[in-house]
Biopython code that builds the backbone (N, CA, C, O; Angstrom):
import numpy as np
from Bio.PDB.StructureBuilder import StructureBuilder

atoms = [
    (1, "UNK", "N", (0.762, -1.154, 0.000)),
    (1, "UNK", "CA", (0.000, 0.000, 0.000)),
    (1, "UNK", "C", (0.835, 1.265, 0.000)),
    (1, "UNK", "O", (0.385, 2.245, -0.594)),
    (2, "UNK", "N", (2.024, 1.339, 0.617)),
    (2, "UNK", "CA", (2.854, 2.238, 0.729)),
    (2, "UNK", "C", (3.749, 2.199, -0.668)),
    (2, "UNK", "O", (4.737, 1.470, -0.762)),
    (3, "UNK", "N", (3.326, 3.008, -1.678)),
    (3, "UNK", "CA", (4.151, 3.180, -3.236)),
    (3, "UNK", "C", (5.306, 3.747, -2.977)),
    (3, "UNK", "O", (6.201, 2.907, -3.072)),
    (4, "UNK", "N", (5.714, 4.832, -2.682)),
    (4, "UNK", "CA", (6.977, 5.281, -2.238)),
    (4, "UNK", "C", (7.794, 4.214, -1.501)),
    (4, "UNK", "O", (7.559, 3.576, -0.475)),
    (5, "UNK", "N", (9.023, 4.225, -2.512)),
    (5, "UNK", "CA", (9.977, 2.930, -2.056)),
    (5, "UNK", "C", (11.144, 3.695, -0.956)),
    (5, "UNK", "O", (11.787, 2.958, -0.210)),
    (6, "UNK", "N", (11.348, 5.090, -0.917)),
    (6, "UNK", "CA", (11.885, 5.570, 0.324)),
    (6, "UNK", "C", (11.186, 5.440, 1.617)),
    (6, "UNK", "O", (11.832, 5.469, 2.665)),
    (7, "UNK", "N", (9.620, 5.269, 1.603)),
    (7, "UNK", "CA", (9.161, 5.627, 2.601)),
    (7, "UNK", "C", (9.030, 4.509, 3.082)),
    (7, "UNK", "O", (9.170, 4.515, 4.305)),
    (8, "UNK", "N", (8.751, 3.227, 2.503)),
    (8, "UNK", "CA", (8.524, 2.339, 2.169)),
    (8, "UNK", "C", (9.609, 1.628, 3.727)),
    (8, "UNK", "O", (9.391, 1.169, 4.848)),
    (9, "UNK", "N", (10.982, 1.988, 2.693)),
    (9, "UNK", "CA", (12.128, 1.881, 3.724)),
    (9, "UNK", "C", (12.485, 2.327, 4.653)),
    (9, "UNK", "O", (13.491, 1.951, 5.255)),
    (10, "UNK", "N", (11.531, 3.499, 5.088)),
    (10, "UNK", "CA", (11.581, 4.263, 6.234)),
    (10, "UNK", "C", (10.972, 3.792, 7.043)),
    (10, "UNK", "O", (11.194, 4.035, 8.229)),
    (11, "UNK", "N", (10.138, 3.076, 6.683)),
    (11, "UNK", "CA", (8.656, 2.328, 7.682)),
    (11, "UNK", "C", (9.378, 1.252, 7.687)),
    (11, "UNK", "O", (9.931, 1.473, 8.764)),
    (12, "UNK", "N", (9.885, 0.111, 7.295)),
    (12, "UNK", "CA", (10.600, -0.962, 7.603)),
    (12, "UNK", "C", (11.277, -0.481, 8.750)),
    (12, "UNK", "O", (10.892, -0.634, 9.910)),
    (13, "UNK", "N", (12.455, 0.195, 8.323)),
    (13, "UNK", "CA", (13.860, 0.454, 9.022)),
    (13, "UNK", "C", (13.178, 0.544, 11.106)),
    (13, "UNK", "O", (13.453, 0.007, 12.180)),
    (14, "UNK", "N", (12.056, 1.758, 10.462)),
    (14, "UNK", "CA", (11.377, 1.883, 11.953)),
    (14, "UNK", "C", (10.806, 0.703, 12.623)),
    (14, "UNK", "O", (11.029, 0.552, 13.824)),
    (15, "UNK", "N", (10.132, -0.105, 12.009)),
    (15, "UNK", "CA", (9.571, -1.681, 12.303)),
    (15, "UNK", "C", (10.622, -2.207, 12.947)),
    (15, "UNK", "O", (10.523, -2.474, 14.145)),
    (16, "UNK", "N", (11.919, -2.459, 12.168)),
    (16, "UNK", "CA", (12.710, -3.275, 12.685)),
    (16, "UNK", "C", (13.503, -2.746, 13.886)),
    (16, "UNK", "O", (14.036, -3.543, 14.658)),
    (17, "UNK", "N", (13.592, -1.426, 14.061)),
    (17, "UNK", "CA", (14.234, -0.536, 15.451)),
    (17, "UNK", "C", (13.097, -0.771, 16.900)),
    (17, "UNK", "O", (13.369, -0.949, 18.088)),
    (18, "UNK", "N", (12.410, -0.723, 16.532)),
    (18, "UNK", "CA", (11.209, -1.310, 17.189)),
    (18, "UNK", "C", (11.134, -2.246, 17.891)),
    (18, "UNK", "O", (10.892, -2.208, 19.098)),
    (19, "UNK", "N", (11.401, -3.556, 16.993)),
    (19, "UNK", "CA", (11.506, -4.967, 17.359)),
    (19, "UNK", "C", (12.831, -5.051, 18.347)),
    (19, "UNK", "O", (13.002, -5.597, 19.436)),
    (20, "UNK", "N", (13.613, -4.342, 17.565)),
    (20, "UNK", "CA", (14.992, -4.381, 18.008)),
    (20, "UNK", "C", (14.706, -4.249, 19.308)),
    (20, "UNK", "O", (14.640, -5.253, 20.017)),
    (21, "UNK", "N", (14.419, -2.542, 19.990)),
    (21, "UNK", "CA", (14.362, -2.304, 21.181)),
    (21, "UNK", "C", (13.688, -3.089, 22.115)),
    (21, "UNK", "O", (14.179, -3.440, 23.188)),
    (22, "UNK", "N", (12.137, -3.475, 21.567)),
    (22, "UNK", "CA", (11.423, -4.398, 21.910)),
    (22, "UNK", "C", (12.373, -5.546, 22.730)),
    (22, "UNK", "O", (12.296, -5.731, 23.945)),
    (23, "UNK", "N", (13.080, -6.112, 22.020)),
    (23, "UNK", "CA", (13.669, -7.578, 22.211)),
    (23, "UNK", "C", (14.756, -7.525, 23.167)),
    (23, "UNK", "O", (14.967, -8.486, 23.908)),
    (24, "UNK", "N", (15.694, -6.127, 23.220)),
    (24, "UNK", "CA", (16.121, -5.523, 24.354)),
    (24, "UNK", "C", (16.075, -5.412, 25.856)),
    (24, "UNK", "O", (16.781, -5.883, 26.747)),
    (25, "UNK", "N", (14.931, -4.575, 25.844)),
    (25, "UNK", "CA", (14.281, -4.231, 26.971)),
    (25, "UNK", "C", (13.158, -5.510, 27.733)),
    (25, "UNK", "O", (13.054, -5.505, 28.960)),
    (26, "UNK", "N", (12.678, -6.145, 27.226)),
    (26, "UNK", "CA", (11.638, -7.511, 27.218)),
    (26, "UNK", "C", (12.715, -8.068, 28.309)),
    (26, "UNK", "O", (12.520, -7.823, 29.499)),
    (27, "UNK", "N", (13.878, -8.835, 27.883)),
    (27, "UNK", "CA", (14.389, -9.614, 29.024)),
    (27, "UNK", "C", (15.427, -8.920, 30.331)),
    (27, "UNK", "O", (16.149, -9.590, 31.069)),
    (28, "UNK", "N", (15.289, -7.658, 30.360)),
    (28, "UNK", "CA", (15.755, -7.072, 31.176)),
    (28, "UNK", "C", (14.816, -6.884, 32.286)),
    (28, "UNK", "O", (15.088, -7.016, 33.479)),
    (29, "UNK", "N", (13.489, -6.507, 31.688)),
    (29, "UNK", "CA", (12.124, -6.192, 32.489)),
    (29, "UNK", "C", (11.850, -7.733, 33.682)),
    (29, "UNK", "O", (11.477, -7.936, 34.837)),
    (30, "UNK", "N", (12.305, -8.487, 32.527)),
    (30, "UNK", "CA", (11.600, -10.070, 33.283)),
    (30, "UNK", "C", (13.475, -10.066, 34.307)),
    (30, "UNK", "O", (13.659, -10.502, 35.444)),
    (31, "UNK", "N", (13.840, -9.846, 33.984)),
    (31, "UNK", "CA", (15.092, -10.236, 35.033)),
    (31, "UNK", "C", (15.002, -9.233, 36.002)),
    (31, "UNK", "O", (15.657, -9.427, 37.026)),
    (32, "UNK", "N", (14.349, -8.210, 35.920)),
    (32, "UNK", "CA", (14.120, -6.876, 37.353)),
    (32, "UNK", "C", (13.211, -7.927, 38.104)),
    (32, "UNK", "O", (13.478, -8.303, 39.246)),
    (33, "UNK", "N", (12.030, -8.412, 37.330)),
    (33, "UNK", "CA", (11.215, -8.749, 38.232)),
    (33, "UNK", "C", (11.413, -9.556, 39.347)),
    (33, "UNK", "O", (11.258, -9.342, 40.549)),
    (34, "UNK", "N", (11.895, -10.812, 38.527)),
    (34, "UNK", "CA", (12.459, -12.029, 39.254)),
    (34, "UNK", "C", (13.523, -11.709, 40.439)),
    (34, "UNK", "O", (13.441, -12.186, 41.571)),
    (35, "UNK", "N", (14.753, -10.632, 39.893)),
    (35, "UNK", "CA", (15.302, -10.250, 41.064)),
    (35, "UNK", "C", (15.015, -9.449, 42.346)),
    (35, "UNK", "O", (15.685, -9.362, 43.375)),
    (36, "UNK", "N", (13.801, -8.869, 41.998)),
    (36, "UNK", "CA", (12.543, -7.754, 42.917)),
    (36, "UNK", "C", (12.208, -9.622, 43.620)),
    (36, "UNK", "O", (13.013, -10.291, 44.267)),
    (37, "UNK", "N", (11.271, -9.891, 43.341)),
    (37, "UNK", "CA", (10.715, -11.272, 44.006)),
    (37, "UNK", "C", (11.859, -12.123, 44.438)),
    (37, "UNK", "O", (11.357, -13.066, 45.051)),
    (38, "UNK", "N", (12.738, -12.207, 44.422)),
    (38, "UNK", "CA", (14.073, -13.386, 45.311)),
    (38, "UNK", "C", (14.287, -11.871, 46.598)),
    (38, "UNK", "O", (14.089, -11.963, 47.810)),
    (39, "UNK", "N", (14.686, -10.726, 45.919)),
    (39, "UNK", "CA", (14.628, -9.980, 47.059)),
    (39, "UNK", "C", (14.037, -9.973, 47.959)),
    (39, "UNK", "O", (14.660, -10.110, 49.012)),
    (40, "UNK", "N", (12.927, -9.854, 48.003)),
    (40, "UNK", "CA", (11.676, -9.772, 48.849)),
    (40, "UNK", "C", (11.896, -11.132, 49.726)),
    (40, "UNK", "O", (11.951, -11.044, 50.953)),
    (41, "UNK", "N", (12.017, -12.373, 49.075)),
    (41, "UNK", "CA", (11.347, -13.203, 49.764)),
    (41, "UNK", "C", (12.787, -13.030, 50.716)),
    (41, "UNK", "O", (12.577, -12.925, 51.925)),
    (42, "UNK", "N", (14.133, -12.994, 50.295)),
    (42, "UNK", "CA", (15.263, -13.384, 51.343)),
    (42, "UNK", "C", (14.870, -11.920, 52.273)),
    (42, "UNK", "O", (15.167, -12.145, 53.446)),
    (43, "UNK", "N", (14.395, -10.744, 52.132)),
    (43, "UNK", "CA", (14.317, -9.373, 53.495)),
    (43, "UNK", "C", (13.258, -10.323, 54.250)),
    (43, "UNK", "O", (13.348, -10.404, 55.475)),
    (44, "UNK", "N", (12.360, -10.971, 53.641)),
    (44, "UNK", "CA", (11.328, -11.353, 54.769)),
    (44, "UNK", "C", (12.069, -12.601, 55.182)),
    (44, "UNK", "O", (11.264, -13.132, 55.947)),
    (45, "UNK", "N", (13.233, -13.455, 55.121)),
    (45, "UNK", "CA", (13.434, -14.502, 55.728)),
    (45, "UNK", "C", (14.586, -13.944, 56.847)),
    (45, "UNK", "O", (14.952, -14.495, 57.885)),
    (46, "UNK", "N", (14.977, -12.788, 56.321)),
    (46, "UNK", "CA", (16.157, -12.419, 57.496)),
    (46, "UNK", "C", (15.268, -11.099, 58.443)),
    (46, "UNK", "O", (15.746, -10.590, 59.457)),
    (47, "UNK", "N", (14.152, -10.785, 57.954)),
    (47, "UNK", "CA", (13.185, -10.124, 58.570)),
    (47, "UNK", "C", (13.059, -11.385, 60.327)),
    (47, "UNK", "O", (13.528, -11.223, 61.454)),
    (48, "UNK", "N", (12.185, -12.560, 59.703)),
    (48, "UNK", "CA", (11.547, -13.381, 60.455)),
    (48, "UNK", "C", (13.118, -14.550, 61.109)),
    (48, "UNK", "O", (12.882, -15.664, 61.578)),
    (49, "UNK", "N", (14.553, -14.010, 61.000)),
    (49, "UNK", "CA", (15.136, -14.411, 61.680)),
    (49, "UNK", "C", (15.601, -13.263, 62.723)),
    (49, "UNK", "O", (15.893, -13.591, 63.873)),
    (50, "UNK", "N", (15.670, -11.837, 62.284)),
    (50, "UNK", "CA", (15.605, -10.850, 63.605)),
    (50, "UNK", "C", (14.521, -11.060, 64.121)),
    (50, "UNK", "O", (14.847, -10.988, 65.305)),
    (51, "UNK", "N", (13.791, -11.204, 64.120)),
    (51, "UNK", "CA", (12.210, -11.110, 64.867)),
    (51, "UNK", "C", (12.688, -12.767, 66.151)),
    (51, "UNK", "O", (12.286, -12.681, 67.311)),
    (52, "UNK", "N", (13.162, -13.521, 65.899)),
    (52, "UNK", "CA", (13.341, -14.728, 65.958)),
    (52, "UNK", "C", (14.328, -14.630, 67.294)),
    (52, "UNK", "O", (14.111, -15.027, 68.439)),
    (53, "UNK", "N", (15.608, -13.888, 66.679)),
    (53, "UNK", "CA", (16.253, -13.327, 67.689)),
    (53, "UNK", "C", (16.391, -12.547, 68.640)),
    (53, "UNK", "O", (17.215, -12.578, 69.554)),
    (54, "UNK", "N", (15.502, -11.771, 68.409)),
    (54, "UNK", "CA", (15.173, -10.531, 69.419)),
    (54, "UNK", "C", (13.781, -11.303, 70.279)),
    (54, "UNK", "O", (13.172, -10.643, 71.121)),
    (55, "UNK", "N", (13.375, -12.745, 69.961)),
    (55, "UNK", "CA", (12.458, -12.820, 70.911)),
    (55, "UNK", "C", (13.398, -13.650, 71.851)),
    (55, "UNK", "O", (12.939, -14.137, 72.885)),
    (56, "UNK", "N", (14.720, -13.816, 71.495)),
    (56, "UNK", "CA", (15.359, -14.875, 72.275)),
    (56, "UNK", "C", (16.284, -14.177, 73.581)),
    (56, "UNK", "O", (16.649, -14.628, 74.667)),
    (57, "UNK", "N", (16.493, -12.623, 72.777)),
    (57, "UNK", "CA", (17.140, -11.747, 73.662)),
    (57, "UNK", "C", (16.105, -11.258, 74.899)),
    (57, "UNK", "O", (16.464, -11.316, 76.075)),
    (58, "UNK", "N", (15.022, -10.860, 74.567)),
    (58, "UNK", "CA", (13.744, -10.525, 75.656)),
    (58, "UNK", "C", (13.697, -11.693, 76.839)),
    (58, "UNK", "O", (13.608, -11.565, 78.060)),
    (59, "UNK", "N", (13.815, -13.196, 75.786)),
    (59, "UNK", "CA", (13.306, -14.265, 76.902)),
    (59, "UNK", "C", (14.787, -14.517, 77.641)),
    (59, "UNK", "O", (14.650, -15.456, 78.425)),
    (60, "UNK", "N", (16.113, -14.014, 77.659)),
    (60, "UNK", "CA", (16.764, -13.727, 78.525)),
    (60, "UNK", "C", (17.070, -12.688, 78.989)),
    (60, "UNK", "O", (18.039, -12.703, 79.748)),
    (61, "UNK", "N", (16.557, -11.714, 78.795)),
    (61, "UNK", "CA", (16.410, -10.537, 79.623)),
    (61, "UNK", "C", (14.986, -10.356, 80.926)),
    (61, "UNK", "O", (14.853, -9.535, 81.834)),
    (62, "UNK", "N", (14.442, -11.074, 80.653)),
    (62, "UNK", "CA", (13.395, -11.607, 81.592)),
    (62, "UNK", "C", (14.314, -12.622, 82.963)),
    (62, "UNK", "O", (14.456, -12.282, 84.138)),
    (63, "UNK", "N", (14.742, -13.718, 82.389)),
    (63, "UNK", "CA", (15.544, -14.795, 83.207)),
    (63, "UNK", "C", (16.202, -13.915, 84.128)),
    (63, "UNK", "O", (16.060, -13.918, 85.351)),
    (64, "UNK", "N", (17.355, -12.730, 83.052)),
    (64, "UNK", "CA", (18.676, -12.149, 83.865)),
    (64, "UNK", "C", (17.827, -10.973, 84.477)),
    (64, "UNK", "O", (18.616, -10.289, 85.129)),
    (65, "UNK", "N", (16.502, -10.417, 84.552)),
    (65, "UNK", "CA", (15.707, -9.707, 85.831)),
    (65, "UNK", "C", (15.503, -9.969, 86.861)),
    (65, "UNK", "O", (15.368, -9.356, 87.920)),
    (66, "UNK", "N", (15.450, -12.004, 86.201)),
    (66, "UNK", "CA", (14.712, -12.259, 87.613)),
    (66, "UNK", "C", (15.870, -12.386, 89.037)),
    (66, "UNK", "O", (15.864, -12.088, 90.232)),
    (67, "UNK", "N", (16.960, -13.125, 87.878)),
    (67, "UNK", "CA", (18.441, -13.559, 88.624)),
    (67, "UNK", "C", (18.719, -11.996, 89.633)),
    (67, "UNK", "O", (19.056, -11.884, 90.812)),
    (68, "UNK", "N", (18.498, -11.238, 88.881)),
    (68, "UNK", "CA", (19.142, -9.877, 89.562)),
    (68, "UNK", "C", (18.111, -9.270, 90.838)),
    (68, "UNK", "O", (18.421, -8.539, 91.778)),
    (69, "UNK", "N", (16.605, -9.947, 90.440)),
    (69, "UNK", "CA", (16.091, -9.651, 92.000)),
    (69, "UNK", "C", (16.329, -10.417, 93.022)),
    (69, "UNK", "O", (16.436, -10.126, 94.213)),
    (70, "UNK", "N", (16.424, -11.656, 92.352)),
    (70, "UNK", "CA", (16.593, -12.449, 93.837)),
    (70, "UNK", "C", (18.016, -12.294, 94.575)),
    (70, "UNK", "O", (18.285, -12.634, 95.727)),
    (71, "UNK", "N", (18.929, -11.644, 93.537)),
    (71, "UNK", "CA", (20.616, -11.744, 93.712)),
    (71, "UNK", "C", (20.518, -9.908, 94.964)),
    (71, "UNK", "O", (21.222, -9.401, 95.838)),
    (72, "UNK", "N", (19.468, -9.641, 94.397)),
    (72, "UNK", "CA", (19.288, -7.997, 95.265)),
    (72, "UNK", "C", (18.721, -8.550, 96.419)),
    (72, "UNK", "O", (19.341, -8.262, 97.443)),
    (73, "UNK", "N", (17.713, -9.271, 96.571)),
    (73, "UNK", "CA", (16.954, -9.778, 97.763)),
    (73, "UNK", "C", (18.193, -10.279, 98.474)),
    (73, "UNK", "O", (18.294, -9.807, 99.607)),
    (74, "UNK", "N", (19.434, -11.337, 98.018)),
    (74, "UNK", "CA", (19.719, -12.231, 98.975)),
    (74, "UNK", "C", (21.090, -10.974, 99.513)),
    (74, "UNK", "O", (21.364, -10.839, 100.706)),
    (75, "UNK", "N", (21.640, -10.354, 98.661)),
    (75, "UNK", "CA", (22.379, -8.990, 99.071)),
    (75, "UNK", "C", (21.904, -7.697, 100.597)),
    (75, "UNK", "O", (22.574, -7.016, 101.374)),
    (76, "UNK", "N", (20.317, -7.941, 100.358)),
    (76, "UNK", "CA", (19.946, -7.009, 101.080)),
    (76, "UNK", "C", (19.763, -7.654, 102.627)),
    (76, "UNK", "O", (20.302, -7.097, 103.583)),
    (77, "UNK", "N", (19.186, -8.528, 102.742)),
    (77, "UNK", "CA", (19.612, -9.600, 103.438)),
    (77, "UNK", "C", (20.747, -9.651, 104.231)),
    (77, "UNK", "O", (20.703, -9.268, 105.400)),
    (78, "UNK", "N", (21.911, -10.146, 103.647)),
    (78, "UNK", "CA", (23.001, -10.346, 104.200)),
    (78, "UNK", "C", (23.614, -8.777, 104.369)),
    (78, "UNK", "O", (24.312, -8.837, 105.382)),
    (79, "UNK", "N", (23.651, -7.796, 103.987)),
    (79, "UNK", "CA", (23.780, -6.502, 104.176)),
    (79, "UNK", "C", (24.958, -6.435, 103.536)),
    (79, "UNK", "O", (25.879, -6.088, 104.275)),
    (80, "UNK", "N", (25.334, -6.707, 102.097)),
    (80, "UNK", "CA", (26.919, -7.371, 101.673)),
    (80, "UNK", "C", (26.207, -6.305, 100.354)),
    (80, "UNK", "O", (25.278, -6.657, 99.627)),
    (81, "UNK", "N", (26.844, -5.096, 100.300)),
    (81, "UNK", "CA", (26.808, -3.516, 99.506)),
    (81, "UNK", "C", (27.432, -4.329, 98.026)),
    (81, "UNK", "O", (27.154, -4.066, 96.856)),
    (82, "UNK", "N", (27.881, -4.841, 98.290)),
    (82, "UNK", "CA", (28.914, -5.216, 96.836)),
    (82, "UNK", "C", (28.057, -6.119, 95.753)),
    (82, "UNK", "O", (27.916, -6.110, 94.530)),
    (83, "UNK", "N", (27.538, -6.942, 96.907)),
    (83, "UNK", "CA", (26.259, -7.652, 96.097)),
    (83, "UNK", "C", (25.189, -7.181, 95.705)),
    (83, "UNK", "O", (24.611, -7.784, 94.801)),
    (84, "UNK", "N", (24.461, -5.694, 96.383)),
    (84, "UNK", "CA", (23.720, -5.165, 96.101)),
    (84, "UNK", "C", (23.717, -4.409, 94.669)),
    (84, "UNK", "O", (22.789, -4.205, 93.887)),
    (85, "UNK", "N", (25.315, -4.008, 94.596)),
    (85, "UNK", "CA", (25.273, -3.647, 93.431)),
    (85, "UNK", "C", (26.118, -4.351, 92.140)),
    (85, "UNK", "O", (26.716, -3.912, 91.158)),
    (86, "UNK", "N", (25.949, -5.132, 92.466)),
    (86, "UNK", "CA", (26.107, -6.225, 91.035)),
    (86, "UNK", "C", (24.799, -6.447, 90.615)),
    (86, "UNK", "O", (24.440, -6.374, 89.440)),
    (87, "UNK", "N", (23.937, -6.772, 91.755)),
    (87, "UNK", "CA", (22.318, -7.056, 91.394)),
    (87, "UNK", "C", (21.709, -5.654, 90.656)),
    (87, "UNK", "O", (20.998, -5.653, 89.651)),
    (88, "UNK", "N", (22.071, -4.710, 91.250)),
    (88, "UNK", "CA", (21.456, -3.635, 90.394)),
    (88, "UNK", "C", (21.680, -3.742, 89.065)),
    (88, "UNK", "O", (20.922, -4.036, 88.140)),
    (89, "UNK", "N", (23.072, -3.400, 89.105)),
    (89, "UNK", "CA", (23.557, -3.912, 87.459)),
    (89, "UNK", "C", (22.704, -4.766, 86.448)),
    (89, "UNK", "O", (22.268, -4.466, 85.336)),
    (90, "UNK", "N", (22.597, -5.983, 87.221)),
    (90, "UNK", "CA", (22.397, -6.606, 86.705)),
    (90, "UNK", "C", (20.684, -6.955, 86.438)),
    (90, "UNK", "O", (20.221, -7.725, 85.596)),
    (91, "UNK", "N", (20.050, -6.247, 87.294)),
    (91, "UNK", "CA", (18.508, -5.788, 87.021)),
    (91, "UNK", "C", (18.627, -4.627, 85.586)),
    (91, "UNK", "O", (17.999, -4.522, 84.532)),
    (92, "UNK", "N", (19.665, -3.951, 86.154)),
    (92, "UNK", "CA", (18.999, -2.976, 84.311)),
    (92, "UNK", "C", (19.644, -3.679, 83.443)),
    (92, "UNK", "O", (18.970, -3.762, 82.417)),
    (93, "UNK", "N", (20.932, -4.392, 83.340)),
    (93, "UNK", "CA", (20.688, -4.979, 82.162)),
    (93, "UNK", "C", (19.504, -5.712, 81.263)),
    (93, "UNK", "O", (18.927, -5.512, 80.194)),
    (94, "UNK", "N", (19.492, -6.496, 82.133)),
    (94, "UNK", "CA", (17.407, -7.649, 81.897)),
    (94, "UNK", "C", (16.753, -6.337, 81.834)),
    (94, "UNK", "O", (16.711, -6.253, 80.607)),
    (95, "UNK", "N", (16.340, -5.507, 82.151)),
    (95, "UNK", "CA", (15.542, -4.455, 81.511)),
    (95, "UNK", "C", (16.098, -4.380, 79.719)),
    (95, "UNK", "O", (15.635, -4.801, 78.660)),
    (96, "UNK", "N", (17.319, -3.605, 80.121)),
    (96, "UNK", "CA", (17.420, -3.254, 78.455)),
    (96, "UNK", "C", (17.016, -4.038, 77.854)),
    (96, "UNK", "O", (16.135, -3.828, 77.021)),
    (97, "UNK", "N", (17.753, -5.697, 78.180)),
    (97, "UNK", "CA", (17.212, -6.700, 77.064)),
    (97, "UNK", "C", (15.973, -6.867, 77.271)),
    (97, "UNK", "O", (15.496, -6.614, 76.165)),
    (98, "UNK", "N", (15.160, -7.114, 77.921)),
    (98, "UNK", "CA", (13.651, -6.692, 77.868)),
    (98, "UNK", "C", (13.433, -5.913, 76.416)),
    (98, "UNK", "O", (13.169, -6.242, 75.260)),
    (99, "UNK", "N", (13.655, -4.885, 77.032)),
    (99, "UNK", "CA", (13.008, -3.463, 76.055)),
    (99, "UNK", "C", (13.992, -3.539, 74.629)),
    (99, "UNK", "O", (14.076, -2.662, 73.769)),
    (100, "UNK", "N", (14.460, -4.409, 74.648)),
    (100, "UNK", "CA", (15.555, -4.403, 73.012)),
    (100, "UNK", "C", (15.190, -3.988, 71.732)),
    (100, "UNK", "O", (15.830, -3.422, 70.846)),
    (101, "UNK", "N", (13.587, -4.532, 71.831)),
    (101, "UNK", "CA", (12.263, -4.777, 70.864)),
    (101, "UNK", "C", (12.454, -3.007, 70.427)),
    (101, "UNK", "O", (13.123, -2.371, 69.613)),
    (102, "UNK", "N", (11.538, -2.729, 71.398)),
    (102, "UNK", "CA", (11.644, -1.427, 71.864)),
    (102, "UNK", "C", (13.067, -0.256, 71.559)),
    (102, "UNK", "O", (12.835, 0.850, 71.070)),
    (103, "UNK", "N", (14.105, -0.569, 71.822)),
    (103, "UNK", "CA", (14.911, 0.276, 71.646)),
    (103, "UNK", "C", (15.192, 0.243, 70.294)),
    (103, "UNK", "O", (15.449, 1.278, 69.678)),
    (104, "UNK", "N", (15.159, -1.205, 69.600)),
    (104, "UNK", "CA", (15.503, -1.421, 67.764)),
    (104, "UNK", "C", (14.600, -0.675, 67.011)),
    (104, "UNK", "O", (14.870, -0.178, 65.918)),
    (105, "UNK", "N", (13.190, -0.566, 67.767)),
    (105, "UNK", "CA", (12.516, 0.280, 66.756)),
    (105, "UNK", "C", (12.500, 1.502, 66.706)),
    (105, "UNK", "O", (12.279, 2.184, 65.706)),
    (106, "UNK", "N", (12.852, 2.045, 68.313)),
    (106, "UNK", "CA", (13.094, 3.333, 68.279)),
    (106, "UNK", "C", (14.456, 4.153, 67.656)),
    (106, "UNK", "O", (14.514, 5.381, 67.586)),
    (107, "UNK", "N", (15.462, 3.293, 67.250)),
    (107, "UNK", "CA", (16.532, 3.731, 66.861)),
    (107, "UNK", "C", (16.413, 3.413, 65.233)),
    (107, "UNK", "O", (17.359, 3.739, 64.515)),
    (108, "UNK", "N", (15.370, 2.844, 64.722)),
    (108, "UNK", "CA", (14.968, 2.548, 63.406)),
    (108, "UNK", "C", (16.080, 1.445, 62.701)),
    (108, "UNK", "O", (16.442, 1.563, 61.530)),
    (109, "UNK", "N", (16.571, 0.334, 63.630)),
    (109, "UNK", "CA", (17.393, -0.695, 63.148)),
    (109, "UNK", "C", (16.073, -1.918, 62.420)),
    (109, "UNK", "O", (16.077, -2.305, 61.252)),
    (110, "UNK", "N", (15.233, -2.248, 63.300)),
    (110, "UNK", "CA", (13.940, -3.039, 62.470)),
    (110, "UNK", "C", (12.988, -2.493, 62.935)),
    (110, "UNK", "O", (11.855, -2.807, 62.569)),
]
sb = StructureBuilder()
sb.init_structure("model")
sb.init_model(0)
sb.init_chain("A")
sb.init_seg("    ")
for serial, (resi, resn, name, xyz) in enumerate(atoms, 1):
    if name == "N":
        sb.init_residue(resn, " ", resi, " ")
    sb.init_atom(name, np.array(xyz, "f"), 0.0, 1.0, " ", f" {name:<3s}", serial, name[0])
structure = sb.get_structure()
């Protein structure tokens, strides 16, 4: 339909730049994707291994609270200052780790 044999070749040439780019860009698109989706799934597997760990740090920061009251109780007791304050110590530590949850999010680590 196109009589003009320049134009003719102008409309090819463009067809085939076309395809060209086409055929280009096509497997680059599918390789973003696939690497978007492996991404994702490994942030959510090292997501759900901090989550994993930080519940392991809480459930000994609970233990090392409790160690540190009874270690304050048996200090206060015996009236032995030195023990009193190791137990302190060692009560805010088990706090922090307690609150770890808490401090990671407030410092925007997870």
């Amino acid at each position: 339909m196109i009589k003009d044999k320049k134009r003719w070749q102008e409309f090819s040439h463009n067809i085939r730049d076309g395809f060209k780019r086409i055929l280009t860009v096509a497997p680059l698109t599918a390789l973003t994707i696939q690497t978007t989706a492996h991404a994702t799934s490994v942030v959510t597997q090292i997501n759900s291994l901090s989550s994993f760990v930080l519940s392991i740090i809480q459930a000994a920061g609970v233990i090392v609270t409790a160690w540190g009251v009874f270690e304050f109780a048996n200090g206060y007791q015996s009236h032995d200052g030195t023990q009193q304050t190791s137990a302190l110590k060692r009560i805010i530590a088990g706090l922090i780790m307690v609150g770890a949850g808490t401090l990671m999010s407030m410092l925007g680590v997870s």
